[in-house]
N, C-alpha and C positions, 0 to 999 in steps of 0.2 A: 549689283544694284540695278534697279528698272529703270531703264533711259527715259527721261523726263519728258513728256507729248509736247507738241506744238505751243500750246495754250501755257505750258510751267514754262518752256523753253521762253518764250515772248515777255512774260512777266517777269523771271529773271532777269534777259536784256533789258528791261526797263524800269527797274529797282536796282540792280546790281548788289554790292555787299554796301549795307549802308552805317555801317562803323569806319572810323579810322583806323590807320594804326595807332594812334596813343589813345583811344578808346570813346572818342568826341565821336556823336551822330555826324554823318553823314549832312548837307544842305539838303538832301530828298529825305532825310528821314525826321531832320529838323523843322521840315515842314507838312511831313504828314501828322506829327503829336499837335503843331499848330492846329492844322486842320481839325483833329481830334477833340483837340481844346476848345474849341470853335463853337461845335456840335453837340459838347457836351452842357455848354454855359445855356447854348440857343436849345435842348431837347430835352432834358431831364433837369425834374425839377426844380425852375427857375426861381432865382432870389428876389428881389423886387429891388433896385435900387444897388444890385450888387453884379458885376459882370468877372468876378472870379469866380474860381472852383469850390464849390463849398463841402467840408467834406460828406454829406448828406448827397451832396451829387456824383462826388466819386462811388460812393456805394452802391447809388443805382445805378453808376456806368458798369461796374465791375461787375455788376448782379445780369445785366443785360448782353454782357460779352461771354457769359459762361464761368464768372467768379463770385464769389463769395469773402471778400473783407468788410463785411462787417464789425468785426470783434477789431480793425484797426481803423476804421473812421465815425464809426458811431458809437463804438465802448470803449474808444481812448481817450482819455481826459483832452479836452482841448490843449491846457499848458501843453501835456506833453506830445501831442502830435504837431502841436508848432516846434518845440523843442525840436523833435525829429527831422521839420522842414527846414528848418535853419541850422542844423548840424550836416544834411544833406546838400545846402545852399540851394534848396527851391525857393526862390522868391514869392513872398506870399505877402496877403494882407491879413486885417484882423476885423471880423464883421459883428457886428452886434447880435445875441442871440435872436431864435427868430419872433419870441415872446419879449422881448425888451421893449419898455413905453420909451425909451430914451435917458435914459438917467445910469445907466449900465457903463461902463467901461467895456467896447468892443474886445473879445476873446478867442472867437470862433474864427483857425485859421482858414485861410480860404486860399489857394492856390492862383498864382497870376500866370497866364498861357506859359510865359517863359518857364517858370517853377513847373509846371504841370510837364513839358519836355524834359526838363532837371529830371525831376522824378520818374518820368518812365523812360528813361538815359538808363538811369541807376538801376531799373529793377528789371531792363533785358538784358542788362552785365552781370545781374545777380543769378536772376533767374530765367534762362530763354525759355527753358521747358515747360516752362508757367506762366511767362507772360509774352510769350512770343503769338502762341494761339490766343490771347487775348486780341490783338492788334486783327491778328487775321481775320477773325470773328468781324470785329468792327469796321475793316473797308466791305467786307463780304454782307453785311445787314446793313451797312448806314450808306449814305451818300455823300461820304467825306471829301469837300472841298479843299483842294490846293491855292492855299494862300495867294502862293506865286503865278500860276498860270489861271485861276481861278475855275478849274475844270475838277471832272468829279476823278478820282483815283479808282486805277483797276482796281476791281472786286477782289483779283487773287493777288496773294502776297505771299508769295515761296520761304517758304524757313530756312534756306540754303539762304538767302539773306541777313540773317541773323548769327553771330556766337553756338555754335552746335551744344557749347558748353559751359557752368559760372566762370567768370574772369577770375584767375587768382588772385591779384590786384586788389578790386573789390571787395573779394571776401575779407582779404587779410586787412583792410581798411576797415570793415566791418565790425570783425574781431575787436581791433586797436580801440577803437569809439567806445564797442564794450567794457572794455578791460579798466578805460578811462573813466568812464561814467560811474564803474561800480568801486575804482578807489575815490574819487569825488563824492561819492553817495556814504560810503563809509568814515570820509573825512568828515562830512557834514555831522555824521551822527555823533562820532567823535566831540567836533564842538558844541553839537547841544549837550549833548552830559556836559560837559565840562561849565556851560552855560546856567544850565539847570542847576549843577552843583553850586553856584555861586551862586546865584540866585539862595536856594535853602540854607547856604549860610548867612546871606545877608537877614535873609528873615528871621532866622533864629537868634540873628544881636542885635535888632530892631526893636526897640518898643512900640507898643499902638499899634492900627491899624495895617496890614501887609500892601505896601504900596511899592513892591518891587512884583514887575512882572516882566519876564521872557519875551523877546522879541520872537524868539523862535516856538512854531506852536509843533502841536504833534504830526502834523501834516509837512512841516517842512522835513523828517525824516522819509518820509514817503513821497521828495520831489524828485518827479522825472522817473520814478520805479515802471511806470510803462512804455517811456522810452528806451530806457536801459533793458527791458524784457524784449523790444521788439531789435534794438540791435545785438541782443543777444543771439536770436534766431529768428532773423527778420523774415523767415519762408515761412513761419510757426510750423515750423517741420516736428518740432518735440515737442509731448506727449500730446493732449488734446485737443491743444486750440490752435492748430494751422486752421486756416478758412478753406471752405470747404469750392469745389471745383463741381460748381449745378450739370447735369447733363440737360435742364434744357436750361433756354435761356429765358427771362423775364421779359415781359413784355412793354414793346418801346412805351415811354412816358407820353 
């Protein structure tokens, strides 16, 4: 292996490895996602009125760092990518779309700094090898400020810092979510027939007008099916729709 130069050597000493042993970020790592958070609320695509992560703005962070999820913050149903941040325990809000006169019921999850570390906690335990050069990318083009010292973070960020490899842990938590969502999801379906079928009897010993109807509609079979697909294989590793890894990157907002 090539002995690492002056410049890795330096930035190592001053990053160190920044997980725990029980898999909690590191105080320097938990405040570089801060700072991340930060820059991301203050430089792409700003909400008006809303100082969380929307997921509209994760997209063009992740388009800007050299990634591509698109297909999981702009083509997943809002329910279910909230679903996701609250199965995750990212703390999050819910913001009113960006077309709402006001009369809406806020849906659009939005991520709170805390939530947004949550989240990229979870997905360099999951994934280093995918999200670890995202990070890198972003102190290496942004000027991400440290909460704590209020100074800008080296440029370089050594992956020797990071999980070389997914947490087993993790995965096998991942897994379990899965496995859970899709007897829950089978359950459900379960009680609609069983719903439905009562229903059709009632109607059939009913005189007059049909004035029984289903609380459950054909949508509630298909609740949370895009959550349940993404912790199924949350890297979209199978068949076509992982997001895709841009070789350049998009241009700052």
């Amino acid at each position: 292996m090539t002995p690492p130069d002056a410049a890795s050597r330096e930035a190592l000493q001053f990053w160190g490895y920044l997980f725990k042993e029980d898999n909690r970020g590191s105080d320097l790592l938990n405040r570089l996602l801060d700072g991340i958070a930060n820059y991301v609320t203050a430089h792409f695509p700003p909400t008006p009125d809303c100082a969380d992560i929307t997921p509209a703005q994760l997209a063009a962070f992740y388009k800007a760092v050299g990634g591509d999820y698109d297909i999981l913050f702009l083509k997943t149903q809002a329910p279910d990518l909230a679903f996701i941040y609250k199965n995750l325990g990212c703390l999050h809000s819910l913001q009113p779309a960006p077309e709402s006169k006001g009369f809406d019921s806020p849906a659009i999850p939005a991520l709170k700094p805390k939530g947004f570390v949550t989240w990229q906690t979870i997905q360099l335990l999951l994934g280093p090898d995918e999200h670890v050069p995202f990070l890198q990318n972003a102190v290496e083009r942004f000027d991400i400020v440290d909460p704590g010292t209020k100074g800008v973070f080296p440029k370089l960020l050594p992956k020797e810092a990071f999980p070389d490899k997914p947490d087993e842990k993790m995965e096998r938590w991942y897994q379990e979510v899965s496995e859970r969502l899709r007897k829950e999801m089978e359950e459900g379906q379960e009680e609609q027939h069983q719903h439905e079928h009562a229903a059709d009897q009632g109607r059939s010993n009913s005189p007059g007008p049909d004035r029984i109807s289903s609380d459950l509609s054909e949508e509630s079979m298909d609740d949370h099916a895009g959550a349940a697909e993404y912790f199924r294989d949350p890297l979209y590793r199978r068949g076509g729709t992982r997001p895709r890894v841009v070789r350049r990157y998009s241009r700052i907002p």
